[in-house]
N, CA, C and O atoms as CSV, one atom per row, in Angstrom:
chain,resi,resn,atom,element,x,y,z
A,1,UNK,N,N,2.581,-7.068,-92.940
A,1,UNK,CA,C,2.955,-7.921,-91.836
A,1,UNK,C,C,3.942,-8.995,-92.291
A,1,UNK,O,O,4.893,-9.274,-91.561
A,2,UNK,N,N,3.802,-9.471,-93.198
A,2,UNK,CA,C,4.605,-10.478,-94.097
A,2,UNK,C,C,5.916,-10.428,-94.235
A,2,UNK,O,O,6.737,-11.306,-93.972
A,3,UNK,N,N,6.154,-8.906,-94.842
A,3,UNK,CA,C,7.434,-8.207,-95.046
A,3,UNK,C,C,8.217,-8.118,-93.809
A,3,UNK,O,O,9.356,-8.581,-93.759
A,4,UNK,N,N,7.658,-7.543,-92.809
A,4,UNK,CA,C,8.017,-7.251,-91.491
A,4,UNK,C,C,9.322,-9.085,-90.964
A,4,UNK,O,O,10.392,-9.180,-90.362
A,5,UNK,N,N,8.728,-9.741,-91.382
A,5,UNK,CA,C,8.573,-11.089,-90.830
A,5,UNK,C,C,9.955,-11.939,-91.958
A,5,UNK,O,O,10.619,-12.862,-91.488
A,6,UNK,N,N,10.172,-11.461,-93.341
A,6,UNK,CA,C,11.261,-11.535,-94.337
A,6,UNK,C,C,12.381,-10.788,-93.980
A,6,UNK,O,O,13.517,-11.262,-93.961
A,7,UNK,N,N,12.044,-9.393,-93.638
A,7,UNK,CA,C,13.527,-9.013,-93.478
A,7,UNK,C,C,14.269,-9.331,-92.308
A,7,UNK,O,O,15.477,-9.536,-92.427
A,8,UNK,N,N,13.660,-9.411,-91.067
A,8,UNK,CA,C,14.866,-10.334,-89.986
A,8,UNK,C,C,15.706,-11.744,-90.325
A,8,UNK,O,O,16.805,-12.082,-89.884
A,9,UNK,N,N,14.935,-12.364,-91.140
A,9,UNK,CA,C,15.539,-13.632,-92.133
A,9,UNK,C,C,16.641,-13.598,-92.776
A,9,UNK,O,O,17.638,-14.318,-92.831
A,10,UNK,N,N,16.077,-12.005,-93.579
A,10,UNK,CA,C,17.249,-11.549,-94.797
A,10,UNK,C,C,18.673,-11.288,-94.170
A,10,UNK,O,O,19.731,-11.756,-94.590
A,11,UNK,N,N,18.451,-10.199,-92.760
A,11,UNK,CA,C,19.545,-9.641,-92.222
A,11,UNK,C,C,20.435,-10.774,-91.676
A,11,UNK,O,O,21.660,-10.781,-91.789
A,12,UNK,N,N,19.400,-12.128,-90.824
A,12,UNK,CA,C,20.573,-12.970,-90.167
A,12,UNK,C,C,20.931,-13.674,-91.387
A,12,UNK,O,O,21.928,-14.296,-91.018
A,13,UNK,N,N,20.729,-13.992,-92.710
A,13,UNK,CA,C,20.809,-14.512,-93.467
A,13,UNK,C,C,22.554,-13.736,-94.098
A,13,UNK,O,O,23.579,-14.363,-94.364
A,14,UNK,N,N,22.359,-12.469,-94.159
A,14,UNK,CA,C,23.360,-11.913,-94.407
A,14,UNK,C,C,24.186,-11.515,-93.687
A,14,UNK,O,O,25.159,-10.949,-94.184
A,15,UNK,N,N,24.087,-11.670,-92.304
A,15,UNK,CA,C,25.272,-11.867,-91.521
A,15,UNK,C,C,26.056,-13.083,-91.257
A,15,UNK,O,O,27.286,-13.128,-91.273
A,16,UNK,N,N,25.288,-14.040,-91.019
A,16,UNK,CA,C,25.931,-15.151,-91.646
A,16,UNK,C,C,26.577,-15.623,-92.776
A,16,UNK,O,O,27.413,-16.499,-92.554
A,17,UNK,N,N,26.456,-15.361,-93.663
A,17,UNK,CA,C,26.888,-15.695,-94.766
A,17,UNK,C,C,28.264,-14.429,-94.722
A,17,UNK,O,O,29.347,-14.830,-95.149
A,18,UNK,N,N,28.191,-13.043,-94.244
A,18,UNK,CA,C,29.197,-12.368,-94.032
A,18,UNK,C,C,30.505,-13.435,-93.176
A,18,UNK,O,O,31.579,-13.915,-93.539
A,19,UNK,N,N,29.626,-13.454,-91.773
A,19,UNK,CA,C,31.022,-14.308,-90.763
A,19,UNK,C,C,32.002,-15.803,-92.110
A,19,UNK,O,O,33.162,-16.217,-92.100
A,20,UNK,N,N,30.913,-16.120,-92.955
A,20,UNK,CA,C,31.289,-17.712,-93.424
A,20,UNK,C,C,32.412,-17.122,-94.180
A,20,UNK,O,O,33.516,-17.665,-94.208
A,21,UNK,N,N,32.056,-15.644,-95.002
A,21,UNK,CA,C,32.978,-15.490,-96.246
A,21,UNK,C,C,34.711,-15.335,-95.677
A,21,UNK,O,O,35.779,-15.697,-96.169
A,22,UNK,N,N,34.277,-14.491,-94.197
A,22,UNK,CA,C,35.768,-13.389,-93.471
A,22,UNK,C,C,35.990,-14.983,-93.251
A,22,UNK,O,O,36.631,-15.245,-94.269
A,23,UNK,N,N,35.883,-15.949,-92.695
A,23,UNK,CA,C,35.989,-17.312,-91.974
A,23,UNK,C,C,37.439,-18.041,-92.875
A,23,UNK,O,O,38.508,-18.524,-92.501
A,24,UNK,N,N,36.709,-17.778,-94.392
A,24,UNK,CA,C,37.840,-18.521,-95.254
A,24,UNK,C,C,38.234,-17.593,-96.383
A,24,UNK,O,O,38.435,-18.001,-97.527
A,25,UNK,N,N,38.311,-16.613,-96.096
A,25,UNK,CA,C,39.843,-15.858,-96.697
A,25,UNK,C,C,40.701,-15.912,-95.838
A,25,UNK,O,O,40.525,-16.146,-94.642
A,26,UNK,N,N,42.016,-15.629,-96.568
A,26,UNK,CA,C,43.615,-14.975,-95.924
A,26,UNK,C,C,43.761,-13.844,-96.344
A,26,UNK,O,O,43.206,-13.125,-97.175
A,27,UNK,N,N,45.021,-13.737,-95.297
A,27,UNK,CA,C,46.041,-12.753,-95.718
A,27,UNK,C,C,46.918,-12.863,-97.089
A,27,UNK,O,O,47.715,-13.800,-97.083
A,28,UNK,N,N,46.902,-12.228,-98.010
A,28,UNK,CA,C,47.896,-12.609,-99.234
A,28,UNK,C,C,49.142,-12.527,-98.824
A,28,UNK,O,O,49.459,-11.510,-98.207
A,29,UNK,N,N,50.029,-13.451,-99.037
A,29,UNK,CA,C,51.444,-13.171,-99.018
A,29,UNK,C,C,51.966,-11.857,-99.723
A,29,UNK,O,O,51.299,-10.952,-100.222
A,30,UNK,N,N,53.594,-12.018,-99.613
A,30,UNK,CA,C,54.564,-10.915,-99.928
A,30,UNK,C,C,53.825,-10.971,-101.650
A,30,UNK,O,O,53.257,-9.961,-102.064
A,31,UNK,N,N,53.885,-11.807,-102.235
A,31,UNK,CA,C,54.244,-11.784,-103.834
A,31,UNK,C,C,52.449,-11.518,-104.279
A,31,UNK,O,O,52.162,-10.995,-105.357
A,32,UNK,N,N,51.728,-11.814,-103.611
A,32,UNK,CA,C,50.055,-11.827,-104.229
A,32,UNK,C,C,50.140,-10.017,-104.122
A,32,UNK,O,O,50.061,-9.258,-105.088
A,33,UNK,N,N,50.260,-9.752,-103.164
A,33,UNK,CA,C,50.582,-8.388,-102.577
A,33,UNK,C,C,50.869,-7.470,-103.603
A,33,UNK,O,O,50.069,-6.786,-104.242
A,34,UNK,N,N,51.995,-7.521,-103.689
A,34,UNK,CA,C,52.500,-6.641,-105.213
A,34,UNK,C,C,52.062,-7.104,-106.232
A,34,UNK,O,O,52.210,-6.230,-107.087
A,35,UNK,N,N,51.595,-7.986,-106.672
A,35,UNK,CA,C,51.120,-8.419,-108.133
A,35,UNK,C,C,49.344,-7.384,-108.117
A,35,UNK,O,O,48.631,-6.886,-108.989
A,36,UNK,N,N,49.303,-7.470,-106.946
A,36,UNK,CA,C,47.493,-7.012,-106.659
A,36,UNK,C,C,47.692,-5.544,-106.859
A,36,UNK,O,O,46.899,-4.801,-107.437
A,37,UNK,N,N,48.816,-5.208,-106.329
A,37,UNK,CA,C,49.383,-3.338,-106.367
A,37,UNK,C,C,49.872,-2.960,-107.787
A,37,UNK,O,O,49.926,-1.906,-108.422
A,38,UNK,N,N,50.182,-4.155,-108.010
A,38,UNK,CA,C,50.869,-3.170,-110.059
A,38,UNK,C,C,49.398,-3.617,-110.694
A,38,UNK,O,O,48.953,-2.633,-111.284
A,39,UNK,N,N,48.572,-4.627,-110.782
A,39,UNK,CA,C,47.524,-4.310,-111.673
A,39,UNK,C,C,46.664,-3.266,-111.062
A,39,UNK,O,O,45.704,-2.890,-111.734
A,40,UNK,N,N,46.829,-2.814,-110.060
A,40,UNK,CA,C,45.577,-1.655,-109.477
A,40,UNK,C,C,46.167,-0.521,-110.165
A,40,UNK,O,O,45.548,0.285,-110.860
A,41,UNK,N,N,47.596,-0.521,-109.882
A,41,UNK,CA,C,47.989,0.936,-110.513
A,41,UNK,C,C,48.025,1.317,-111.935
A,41,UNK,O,O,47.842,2.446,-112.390
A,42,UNK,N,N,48.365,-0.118,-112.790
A,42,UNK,CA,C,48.237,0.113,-114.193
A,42,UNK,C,C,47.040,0.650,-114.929
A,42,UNK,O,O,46.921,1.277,-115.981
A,43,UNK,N,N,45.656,-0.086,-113.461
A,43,UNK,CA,C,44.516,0.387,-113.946
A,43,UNK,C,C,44.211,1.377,-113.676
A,43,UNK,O,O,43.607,1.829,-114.649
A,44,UNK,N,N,44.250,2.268,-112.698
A,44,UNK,CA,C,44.497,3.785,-112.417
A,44,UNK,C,C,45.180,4.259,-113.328
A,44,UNK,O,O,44.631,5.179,-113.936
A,45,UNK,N,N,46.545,3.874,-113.776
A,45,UNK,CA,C,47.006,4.735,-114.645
A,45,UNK,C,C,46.420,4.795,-116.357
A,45,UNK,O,O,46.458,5.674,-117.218
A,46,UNK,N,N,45.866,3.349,-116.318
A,46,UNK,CA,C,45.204,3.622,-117.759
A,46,UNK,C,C,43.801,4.442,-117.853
A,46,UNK,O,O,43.415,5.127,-118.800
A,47,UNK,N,N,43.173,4.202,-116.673
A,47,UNK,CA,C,42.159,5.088,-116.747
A,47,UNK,C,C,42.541,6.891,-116.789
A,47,UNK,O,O,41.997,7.891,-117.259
A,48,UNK,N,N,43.102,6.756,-116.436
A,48,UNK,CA,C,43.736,8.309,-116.183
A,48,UNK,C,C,43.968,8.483,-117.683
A,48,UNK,O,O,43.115,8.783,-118.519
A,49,UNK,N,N,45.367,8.226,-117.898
A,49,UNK,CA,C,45.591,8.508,-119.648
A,49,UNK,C,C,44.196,8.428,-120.503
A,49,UNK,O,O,44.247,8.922,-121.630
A,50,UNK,N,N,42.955,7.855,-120.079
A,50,UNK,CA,C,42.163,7.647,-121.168
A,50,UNK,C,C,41.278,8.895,-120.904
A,50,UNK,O,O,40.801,9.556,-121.826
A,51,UNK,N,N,41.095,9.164,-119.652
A,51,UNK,CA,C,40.751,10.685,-119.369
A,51,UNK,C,C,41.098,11.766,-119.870
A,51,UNK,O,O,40.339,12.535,-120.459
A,52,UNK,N,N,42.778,11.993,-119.603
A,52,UNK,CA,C,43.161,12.394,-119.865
A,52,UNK,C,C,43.288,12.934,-121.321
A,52,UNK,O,O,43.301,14.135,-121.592
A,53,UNK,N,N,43.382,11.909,-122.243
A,53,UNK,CA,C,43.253,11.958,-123.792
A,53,UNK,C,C,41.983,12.746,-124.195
A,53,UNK,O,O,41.863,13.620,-125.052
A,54,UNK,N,N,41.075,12.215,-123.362
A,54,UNK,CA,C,39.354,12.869,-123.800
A,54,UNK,C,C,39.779,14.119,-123.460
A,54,UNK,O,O,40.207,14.743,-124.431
A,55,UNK,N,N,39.807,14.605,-122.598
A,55,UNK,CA,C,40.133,15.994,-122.151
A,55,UNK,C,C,40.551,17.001,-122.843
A,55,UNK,O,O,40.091,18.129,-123.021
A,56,UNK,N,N,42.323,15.979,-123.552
A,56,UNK,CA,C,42.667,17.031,-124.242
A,56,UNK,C,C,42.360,17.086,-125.909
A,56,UNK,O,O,42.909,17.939,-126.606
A,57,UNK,N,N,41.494,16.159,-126.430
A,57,UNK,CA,C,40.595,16.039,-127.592
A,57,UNK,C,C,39.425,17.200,-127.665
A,57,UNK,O,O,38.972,18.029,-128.454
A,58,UNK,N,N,39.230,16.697,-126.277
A,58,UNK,CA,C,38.059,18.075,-126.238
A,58,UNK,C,C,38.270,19.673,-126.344
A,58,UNK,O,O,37.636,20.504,-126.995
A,59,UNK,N,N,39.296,19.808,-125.547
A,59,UNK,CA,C,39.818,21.379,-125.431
A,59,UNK,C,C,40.535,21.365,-126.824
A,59,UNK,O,O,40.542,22.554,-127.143
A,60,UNK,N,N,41.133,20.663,-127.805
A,60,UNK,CA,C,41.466,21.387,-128.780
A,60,UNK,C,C,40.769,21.174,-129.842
A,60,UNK,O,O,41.111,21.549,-130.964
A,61,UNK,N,N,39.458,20.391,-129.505
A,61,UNK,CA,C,38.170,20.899,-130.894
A,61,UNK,C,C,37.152,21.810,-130.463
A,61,UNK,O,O,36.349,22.500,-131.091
A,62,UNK,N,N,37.425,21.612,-128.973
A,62,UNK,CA,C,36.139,22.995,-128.784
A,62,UNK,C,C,36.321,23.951,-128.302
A,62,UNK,O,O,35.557,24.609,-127.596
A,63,UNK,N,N,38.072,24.305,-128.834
A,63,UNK,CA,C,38.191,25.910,-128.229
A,63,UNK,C,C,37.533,27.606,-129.103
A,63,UNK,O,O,37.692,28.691,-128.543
């Protein structure tokens, strides 16, 4: 019964605190924009190459 009685708390608790967060962000400008797009991609691309490397480490010791 207790529990029952915590989670309606929890949920308006976390919708609120949702509306407060959207409330005070922005939109990034032109320049945040692309700075946010080359570190995403560098990190995609380094993850990739590091995949990539395992991959081909693997296929030429365990062929």
């Amino acid at each position: 019964m207790e529990q029952e009685e915590i989670r309606p708390n929890k949920v308006k608790r976390f919708i609120k605190e949702t509306f407060r967060v959207l409330r005070i962000t922005k939109k990034p400008n032109q320049e945040e924009y692309r700075s946010l797009v080359k570190v995403t991609a560098i990190g995609i691309a380094i993850v990739g190459v590091i995949g990539f490397v395992i991959f081909l480490f693997k296929e030429l010791l365990f062929v």
